[in-house]
Biopython code that builds the backbone (N, CA, C, O; Angstrom):
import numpy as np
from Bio.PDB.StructureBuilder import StructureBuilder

atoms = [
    (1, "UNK", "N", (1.020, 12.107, 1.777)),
    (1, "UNK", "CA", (1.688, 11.548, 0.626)),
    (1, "UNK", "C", (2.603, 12.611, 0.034)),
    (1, "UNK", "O", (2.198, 13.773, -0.002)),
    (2, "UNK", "N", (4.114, 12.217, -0.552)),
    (2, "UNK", "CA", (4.473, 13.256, -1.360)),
    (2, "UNK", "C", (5.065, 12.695, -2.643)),
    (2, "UNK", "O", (5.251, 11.478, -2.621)),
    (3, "UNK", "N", (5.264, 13.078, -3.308)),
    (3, "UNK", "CA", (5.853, 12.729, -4.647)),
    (3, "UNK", "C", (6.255, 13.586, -5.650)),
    (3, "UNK", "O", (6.593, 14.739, -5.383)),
    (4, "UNK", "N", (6.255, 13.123, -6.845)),
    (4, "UNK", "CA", (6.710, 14.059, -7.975)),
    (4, "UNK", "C", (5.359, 13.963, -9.252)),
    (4, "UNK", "O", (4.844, 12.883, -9.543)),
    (5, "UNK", "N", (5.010, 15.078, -9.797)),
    (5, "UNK", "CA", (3.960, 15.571, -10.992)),
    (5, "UNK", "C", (5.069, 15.810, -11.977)),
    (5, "UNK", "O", (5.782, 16.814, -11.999)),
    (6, "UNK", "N", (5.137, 14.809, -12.770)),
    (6, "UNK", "CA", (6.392, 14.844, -14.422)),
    (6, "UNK", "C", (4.864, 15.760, -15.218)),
    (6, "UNK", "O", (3.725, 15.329, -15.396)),
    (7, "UNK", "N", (5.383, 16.944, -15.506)),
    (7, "UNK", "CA", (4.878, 17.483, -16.448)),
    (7, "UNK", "C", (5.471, 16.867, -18.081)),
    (7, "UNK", "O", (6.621, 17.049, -18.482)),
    (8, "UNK", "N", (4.598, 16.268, -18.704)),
    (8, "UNK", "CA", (4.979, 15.914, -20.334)),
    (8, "UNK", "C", (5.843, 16.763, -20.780)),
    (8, "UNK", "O", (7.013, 16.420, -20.943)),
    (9, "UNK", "N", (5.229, 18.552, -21.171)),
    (9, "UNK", "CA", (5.971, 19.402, -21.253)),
    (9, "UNK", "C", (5.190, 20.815, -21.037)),
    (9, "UNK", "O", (4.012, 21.127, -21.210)),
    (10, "UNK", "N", (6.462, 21.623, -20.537)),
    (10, "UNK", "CA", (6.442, 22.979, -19.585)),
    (10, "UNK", "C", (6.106, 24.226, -20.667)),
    (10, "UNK", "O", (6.012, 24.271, -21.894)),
    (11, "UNK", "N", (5.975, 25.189, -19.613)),
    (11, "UNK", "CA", (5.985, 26.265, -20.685)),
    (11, "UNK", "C", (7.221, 26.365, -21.808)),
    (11, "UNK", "O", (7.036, 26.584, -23.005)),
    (12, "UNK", "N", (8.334, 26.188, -21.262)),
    (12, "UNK", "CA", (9.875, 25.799, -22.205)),
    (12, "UNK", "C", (9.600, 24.885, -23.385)),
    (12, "UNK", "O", (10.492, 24.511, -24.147)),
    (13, "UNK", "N", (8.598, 24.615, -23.475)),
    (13, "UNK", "CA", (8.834, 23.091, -24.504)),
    (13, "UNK", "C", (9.356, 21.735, -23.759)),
    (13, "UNK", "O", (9.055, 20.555, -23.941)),
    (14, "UNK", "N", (10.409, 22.474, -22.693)),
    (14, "UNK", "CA", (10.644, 21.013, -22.266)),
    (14, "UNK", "C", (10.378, 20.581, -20.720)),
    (14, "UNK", "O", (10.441, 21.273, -19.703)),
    (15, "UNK", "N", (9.945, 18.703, -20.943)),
    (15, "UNK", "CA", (9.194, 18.353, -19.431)),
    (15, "UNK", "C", (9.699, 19.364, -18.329)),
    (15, "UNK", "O", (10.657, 20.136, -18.336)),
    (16, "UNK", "N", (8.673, 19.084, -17.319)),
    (16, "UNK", "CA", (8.840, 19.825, -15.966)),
    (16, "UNK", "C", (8.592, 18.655, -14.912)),
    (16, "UNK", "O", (8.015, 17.632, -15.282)),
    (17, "UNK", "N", (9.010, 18.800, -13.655)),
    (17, "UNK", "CA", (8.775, 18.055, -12.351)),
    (17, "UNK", "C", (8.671, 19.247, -11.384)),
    (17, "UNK", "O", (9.390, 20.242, -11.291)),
    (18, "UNK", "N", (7.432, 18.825, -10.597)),
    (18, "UNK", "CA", (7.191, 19.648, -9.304)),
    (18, "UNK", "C", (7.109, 18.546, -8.401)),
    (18, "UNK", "O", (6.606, 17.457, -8.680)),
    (19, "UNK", "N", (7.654, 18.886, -7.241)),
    (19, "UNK", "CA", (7.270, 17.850, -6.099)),
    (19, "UNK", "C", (5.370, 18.067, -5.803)),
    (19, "UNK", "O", (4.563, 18.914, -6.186)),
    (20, "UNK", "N", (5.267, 16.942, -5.020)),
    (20, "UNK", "CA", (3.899, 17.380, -4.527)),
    (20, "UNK", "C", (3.539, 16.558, -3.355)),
    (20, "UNK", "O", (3.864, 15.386, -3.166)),
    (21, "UNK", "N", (2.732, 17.420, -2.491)),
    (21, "UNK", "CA", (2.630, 16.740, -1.408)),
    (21, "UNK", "C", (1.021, 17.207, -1.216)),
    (21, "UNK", "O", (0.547, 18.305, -1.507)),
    (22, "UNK", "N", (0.106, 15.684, -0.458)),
    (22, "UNK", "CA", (-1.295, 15.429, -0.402)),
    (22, "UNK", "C", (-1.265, 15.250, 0.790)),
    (22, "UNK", "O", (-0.314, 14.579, 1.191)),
    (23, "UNK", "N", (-2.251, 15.754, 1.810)),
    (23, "UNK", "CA", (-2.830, 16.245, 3.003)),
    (23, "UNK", "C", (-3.813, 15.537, 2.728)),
    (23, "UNK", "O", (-4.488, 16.013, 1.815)),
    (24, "UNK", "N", (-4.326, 14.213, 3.306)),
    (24, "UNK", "CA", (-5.849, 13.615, 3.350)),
    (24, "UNK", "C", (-6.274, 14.090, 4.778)),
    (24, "UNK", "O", (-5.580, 13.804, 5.753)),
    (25, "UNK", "N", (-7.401, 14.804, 4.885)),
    (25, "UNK", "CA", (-8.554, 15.070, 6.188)),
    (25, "UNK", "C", (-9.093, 14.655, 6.494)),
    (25, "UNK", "O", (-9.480, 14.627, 7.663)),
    (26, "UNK", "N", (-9.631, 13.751, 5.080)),
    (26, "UNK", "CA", (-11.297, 13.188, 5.924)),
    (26, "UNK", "C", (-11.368, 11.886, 4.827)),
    (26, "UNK", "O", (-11.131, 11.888, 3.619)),
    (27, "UNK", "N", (-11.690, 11.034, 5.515)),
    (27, "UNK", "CA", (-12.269, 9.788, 4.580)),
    (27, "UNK", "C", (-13.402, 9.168, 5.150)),
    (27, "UNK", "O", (-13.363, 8.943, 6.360)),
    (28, "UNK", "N", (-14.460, 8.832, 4.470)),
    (28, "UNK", "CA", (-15.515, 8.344, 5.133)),
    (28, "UNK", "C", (-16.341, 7.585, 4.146)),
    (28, "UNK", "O", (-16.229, 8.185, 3.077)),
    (29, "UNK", "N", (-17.128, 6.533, 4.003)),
    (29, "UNK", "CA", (-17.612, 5.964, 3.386)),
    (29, "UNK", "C", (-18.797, 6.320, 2.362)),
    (29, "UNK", "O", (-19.754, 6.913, 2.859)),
    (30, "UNK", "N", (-18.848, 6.003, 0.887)),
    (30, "UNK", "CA", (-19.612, 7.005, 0.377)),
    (30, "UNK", "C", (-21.424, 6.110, 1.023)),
    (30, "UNK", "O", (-21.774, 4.952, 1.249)),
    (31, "UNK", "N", (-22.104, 7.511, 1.086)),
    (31, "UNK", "CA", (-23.563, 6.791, 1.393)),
    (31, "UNK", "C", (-24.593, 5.689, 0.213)),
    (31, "UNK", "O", (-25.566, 4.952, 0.380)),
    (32, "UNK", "N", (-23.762, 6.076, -0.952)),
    (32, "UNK", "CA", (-24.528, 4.861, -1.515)),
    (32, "UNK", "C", (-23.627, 3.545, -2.114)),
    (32, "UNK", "O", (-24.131, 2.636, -2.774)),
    (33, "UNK", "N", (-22.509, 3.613, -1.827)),
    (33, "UNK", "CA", (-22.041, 2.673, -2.610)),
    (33, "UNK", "C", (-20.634, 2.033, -1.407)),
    (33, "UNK", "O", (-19.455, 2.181, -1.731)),
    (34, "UNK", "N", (-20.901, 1.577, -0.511)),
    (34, "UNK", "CA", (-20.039, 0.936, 0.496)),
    (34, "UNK", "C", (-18.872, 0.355, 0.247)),
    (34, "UNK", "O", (-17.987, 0.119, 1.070)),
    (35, "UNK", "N", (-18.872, 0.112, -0.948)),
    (35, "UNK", "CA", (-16.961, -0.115, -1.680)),
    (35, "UNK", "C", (-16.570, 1.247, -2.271)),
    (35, "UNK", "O", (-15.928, 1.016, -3.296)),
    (36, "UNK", "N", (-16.681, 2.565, -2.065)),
    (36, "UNK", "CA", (-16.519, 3.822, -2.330)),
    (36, "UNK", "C", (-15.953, 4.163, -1.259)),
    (36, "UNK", "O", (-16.261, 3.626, -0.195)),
    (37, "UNK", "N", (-15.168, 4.966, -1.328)),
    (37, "UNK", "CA", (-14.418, 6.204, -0.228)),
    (37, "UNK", "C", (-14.638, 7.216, -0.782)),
    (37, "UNK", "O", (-14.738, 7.496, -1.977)),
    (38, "UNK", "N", (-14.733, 7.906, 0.300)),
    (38, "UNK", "CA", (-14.931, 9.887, -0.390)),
    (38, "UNK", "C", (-13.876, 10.391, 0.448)),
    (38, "UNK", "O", (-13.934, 9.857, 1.555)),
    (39, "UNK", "N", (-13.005, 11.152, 0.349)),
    (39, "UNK", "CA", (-11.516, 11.495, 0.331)),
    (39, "UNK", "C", (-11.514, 13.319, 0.394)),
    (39, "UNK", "O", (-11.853, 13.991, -0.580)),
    (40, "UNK", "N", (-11.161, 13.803, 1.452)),
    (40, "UNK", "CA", (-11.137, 15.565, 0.868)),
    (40, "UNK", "C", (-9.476, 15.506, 1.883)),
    (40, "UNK", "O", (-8.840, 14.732, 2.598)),
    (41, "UNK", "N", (-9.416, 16.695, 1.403)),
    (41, "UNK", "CA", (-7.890, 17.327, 2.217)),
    (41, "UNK", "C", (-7.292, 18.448, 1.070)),
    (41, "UNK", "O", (-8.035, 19.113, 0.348)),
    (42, "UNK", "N", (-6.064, 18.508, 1.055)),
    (42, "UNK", "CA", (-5.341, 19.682, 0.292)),
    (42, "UNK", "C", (-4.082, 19.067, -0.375)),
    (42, "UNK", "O", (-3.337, 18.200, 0.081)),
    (43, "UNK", "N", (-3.998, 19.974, -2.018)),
    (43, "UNK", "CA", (-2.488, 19.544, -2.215)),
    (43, "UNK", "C", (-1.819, 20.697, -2.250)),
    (43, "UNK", "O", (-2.469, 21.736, -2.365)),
    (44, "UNK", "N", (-0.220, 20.746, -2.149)),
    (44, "UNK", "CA", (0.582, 21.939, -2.237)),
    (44, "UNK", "C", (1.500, 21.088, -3.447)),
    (44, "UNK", "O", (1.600, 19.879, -3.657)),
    (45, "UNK", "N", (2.243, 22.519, -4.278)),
    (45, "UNK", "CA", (2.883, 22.325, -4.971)),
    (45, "UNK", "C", (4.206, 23.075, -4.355)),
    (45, "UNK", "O", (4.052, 24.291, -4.472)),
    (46, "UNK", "N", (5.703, 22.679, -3.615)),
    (46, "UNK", "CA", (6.359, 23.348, -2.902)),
    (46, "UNK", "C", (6.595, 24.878, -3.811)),
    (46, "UNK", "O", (6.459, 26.062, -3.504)),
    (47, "UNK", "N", (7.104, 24.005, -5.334)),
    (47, "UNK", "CA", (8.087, 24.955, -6.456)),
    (47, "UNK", "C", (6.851, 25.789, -6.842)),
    (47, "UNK", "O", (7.481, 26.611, -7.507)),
    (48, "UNK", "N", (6.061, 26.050, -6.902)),
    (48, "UNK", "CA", (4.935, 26.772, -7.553)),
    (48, "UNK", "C", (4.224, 27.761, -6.694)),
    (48, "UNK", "O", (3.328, 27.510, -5.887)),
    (49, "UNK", "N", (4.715, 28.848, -6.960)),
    (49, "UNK", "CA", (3.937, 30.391, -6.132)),
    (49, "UNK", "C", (2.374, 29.883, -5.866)),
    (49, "UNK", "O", (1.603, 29.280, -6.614)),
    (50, "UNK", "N", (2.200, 30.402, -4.398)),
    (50, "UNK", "CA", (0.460, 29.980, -3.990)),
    (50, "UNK", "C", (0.046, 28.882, -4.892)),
    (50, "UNK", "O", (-0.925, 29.002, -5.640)),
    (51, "UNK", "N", (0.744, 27.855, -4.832)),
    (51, "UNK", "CA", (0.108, 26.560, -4.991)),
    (51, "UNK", "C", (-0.671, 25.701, -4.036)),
    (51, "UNK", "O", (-0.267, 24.539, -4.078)),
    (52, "UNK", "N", (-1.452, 25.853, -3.364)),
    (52, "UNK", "CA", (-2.324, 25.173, -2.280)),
    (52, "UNK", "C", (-3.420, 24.903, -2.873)),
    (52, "UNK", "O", (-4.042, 25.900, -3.240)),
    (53, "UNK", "N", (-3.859, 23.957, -3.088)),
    (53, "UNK", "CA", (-5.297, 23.839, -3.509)),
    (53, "UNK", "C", (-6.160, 22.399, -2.407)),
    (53, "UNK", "O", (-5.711, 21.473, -1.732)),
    (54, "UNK", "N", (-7.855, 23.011, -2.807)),
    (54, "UNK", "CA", (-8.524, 21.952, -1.730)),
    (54, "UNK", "C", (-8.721, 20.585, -2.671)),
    (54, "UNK", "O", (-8.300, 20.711, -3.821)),
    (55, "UNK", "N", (-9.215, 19.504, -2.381)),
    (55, "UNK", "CA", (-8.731, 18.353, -3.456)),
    (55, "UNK", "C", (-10.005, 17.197, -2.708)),
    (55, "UNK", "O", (-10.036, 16.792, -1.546)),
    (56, "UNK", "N", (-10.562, 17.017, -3.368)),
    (56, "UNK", "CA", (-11.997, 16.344, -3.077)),
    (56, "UNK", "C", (-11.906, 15.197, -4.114)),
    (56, "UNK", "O", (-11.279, 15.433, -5.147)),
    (57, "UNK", "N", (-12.487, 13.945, -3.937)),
    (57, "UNK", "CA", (-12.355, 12.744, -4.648)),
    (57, "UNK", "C", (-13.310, 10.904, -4.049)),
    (57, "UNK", "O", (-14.032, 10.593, -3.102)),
    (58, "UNK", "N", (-12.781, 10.226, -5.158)),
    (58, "UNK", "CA", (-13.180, 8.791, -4.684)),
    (58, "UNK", "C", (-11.754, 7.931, -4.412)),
    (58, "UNK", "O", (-10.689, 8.144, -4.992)),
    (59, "UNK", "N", (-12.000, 6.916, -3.393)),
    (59, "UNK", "CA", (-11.270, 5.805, -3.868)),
    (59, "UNK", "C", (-12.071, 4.321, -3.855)),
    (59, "UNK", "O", (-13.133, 4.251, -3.236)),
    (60, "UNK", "N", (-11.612, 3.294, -4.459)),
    (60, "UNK", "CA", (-12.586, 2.461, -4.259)),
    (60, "UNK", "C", (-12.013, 1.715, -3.087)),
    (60, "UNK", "O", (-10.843, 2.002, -2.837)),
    (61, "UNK", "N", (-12.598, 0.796, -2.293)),
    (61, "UNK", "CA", (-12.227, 0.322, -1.379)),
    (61, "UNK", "C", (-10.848, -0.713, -1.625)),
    (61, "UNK", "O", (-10.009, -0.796, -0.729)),
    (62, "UNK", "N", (-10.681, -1.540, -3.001)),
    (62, "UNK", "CA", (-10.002, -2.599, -3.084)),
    (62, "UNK", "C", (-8.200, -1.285, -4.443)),
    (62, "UNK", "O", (-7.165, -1.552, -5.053)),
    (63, "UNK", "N", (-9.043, -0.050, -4.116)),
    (63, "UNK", "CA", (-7.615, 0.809, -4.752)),
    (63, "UNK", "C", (-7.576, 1.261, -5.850)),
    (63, "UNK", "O", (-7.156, 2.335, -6.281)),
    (64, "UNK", "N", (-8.357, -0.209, -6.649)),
    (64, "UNK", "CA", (-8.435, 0.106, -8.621)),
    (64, "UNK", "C", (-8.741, 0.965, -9.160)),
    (64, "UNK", "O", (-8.411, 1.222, -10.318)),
    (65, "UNK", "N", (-9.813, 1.961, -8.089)),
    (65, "UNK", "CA", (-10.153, 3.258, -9.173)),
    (65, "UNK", "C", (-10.211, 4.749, -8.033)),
    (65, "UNK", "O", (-11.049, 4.914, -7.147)),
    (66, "UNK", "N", (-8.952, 5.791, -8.425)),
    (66, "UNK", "CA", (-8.904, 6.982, -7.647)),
    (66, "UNK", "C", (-9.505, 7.758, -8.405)),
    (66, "UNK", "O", (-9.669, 7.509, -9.599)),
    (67, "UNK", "N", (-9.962, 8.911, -7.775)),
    (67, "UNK", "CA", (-10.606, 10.439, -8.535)),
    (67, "UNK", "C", (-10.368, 11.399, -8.124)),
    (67, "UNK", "O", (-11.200, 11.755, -7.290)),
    (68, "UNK", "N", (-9.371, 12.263, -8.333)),
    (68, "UNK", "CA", (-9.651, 13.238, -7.367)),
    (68, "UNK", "C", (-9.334, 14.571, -8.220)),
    (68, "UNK", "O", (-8.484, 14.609, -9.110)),
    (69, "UNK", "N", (-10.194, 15.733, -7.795)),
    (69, "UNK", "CA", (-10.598, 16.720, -8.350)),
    (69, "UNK", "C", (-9.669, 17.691, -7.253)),
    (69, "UNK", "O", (-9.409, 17.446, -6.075)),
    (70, "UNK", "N", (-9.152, 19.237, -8.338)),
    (70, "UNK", "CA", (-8.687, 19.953, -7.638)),
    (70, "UNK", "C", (-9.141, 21.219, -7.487)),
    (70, "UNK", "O", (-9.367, 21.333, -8.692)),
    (71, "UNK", "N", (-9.464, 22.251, -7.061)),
    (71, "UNK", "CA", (-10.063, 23.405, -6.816)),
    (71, "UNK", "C", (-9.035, 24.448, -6.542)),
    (71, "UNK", "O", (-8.107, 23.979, -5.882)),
    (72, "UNK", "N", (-8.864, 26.032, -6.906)),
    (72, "UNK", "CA", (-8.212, 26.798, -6.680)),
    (72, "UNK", "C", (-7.058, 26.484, -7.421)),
    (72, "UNK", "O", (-6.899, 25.618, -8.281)),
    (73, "UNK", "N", (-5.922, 27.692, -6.754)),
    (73, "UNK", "CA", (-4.308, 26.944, -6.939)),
    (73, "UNK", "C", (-4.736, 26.529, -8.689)),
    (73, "UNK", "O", (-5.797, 26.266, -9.256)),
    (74, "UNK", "N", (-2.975, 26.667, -9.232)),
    (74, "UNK", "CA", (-2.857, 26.714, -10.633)),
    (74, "UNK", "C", (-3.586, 25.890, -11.069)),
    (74, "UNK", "O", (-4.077, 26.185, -12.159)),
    (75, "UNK", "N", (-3.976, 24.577, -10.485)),
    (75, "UNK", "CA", (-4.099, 23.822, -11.670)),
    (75, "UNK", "C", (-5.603, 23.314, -11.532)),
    (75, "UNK", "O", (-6.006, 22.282, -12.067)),
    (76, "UNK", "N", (-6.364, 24.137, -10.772)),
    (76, "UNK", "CA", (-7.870, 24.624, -10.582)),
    (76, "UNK", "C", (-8.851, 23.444, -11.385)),
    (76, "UNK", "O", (-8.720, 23.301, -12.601)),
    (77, "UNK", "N", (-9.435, 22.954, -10.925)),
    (77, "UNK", "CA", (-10.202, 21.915, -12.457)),
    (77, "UNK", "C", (-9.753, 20.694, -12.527)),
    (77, "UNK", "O", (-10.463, 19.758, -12.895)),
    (78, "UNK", "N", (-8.486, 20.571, -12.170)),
    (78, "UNK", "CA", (-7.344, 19.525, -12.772)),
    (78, "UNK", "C", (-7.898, 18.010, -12.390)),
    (78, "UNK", "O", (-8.036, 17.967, -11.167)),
    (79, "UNK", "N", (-8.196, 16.985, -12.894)),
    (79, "UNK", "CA", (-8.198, 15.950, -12.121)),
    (79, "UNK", "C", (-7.409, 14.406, -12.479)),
    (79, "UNK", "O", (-7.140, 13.810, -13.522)),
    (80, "UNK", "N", (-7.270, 14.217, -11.455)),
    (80, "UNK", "CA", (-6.253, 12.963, -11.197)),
    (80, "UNK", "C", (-6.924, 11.697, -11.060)),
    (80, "UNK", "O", (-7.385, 11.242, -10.012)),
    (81, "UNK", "N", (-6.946, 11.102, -12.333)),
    (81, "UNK", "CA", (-7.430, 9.668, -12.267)),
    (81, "UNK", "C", (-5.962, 8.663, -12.292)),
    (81, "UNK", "O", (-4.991, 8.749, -13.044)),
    (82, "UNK", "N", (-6.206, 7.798, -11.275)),
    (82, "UNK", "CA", (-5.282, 6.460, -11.129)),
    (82, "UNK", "C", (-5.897, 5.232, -10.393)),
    (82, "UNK", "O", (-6.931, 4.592, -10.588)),
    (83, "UNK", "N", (-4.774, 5.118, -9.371)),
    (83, "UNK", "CA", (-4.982, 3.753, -8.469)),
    (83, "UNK", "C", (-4.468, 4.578, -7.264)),
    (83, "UNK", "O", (-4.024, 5.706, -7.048)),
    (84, "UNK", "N", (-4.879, 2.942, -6.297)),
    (84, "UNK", "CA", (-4.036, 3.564, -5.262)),
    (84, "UNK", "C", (-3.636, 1.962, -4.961)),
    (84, "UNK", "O", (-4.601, 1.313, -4.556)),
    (85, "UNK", "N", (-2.508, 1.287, -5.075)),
    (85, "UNK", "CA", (-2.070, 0.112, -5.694)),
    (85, "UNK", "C", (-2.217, -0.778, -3.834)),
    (85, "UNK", "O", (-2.864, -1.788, -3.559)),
    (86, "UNK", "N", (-1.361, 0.082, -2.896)),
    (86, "UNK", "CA", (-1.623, -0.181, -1.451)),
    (86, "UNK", "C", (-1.832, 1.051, -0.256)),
    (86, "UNK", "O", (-2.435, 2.060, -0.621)),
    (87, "UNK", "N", (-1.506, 1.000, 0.685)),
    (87, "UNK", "CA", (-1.952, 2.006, 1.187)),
    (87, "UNK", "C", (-1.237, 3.220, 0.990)),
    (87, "UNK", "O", (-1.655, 4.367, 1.146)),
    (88, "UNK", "N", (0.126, 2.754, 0.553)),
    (88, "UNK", "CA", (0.966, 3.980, 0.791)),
    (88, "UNK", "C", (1.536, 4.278, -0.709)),
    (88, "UNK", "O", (2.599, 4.895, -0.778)),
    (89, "UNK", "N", (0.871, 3.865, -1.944)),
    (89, "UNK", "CA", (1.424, 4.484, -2.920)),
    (89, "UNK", "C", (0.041, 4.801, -3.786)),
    (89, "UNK", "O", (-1.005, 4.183, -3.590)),
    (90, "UNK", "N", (0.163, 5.651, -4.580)),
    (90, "UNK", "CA", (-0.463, 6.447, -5.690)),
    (90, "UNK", "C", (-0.322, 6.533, -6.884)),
    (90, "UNK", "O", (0.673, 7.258, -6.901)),
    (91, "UNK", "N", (-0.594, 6.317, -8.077)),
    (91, "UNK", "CA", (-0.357, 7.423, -9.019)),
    (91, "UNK", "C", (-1.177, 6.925, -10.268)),
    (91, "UNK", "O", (-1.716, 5.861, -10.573)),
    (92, "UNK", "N", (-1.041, 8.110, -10.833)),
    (92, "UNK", "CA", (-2.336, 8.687, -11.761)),
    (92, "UNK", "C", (-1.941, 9.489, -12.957)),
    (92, "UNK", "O", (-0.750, 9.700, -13.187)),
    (93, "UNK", "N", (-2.857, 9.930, -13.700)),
    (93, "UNK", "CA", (-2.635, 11.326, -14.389)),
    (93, "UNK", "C", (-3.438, 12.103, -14.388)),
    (93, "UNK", "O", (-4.650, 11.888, -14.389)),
    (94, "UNK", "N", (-2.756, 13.404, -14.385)),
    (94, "UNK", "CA", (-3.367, 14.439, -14.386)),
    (94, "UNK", "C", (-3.853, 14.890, -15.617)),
    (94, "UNK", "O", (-3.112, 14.876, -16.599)),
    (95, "UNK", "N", (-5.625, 15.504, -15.724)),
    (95, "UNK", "CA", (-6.001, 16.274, -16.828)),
    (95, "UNK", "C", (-6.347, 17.425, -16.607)),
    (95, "UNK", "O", (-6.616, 17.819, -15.472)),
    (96, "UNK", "N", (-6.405, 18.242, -17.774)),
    (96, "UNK", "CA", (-6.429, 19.931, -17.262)),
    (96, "UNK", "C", (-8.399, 19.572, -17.776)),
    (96, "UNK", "O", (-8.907, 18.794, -18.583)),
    (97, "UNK", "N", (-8.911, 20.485, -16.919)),
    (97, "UNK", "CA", (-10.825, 20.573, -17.306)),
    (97, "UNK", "C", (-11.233, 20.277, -18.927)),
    (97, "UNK", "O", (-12.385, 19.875, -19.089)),
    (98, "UNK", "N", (-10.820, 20.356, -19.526)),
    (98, "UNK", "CA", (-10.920, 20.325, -21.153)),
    (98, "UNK", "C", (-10.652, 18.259, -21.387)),
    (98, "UNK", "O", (-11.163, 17.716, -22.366)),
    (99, "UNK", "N", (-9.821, 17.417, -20.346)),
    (99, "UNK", "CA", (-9.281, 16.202, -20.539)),
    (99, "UNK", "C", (-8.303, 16.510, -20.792)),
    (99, "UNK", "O", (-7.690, 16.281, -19.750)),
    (100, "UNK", "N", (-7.519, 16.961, -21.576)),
    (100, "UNK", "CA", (-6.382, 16.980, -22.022)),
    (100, "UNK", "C", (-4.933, 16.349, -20.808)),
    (100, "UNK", "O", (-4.777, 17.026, -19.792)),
    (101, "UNK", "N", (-4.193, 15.370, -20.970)),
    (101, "UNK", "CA", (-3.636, 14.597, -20.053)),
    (101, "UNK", "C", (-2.432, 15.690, -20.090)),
    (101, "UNK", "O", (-1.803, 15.896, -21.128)),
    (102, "UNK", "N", (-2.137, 16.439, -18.758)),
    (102, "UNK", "CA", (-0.664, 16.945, -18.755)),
    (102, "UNK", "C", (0.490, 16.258, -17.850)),
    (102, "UNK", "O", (1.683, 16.559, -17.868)),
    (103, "UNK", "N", (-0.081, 15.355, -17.123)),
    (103, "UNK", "CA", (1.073, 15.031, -16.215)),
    (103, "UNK", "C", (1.099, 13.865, -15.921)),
    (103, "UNK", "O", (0.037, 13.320, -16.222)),
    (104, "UNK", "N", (2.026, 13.016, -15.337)),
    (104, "UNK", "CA", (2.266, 11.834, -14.670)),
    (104, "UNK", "C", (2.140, 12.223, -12.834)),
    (104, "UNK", "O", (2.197, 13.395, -12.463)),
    (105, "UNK", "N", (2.028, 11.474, -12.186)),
    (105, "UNK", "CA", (2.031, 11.710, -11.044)),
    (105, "UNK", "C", (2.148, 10.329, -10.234)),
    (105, "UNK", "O", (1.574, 9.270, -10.488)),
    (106, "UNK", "N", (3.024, 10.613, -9.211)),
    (106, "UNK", "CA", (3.473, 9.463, -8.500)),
    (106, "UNK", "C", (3.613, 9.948, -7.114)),
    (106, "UNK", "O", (4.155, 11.052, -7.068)),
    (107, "UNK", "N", (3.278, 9.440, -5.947)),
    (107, "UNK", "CA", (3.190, 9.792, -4.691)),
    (107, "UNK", "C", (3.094, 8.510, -3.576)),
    (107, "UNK", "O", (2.501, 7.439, -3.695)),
    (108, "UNK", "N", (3.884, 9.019, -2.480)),
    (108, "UNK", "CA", (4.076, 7.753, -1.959)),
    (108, "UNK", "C", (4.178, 7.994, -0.198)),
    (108, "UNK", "O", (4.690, 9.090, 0.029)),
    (109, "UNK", "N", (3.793, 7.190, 1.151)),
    (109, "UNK", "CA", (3.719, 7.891, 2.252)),
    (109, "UNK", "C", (4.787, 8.525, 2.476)),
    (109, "UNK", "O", (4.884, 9.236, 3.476)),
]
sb = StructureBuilder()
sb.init_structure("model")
sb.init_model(0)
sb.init_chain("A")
sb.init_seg("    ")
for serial, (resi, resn, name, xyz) in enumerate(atoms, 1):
    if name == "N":
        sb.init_residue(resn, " ", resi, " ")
    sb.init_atom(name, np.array(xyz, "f"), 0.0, 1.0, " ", f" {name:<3s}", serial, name[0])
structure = sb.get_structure()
C-alpha cells in the first residue's frame, strides 16, 4: 500500500504530508475470533530520516474495523485506527501513545 499521512500540524505550526508506504508479510486468522485478521509487516516513511518501523495489527474480516500498532521509527507507539473499505484502500488516523489524534492517513494498492 502507499499513500499520504496529512499531519494536522508540523513542527512549523503548519500541516505536514509524508508519503507512506505499508509492506503486509503475514496475515493469518486470529485463533479466537475467525472474523479477525492479524496483520504484521513494516511501514517506511520515504521523507523522514530512518523511518522504517515494524507494524503489527487487526483487520476484521468484512474491513469495518483496522488496528494497527507501530514500533520503532519516529512515530514508535503510534496507532492507526480506520477501515479498510475494499481490498485495496485504507485509511485511518493516526494517534501518538498518549491518544492524542495527529494525522489523517490514506493509502491505497
Amino acid at each position: 500500500f502507499e499513500g499520504v499521512r496529512r499531519q494536522t500540524e508540523g513542527a512549523s505550526g503548519a500541516p505536514q504530508e509524508y508519503r507512506v508506504v505499508l509492506s503486509v508479510d503475514k496475515v493469518e486468522v486470529d485463533a479466537t475470533d475467525a472474523f479477525l485478521l492479524r496483520v504484521s509487516g513494516r511501514v517506511w516513511y520515504p521523507e523522514v530520516r530512518h523511518a522504517v518501523a515494524s507494524l503489527e495489527g487487526t483487520v476484521s474480516q468484512d474491513g469495518k474495523s483496522l488496528k494497527l500498532s507501530e514500533s520503532a521509527g519516529p512515530f514508535a507507539g503510534s496507532e492507526i485506527a480506520g477501515q479498510m473499505k475494499d481490498s485495496g484502500h485504507i485509511s485511518g488516523v493516526q494517534r501518538h501513545p498518549g491518544g492524542t489524534a495527529v494525522a489523517y492517513v490514506a493509502l491505497t494498492v
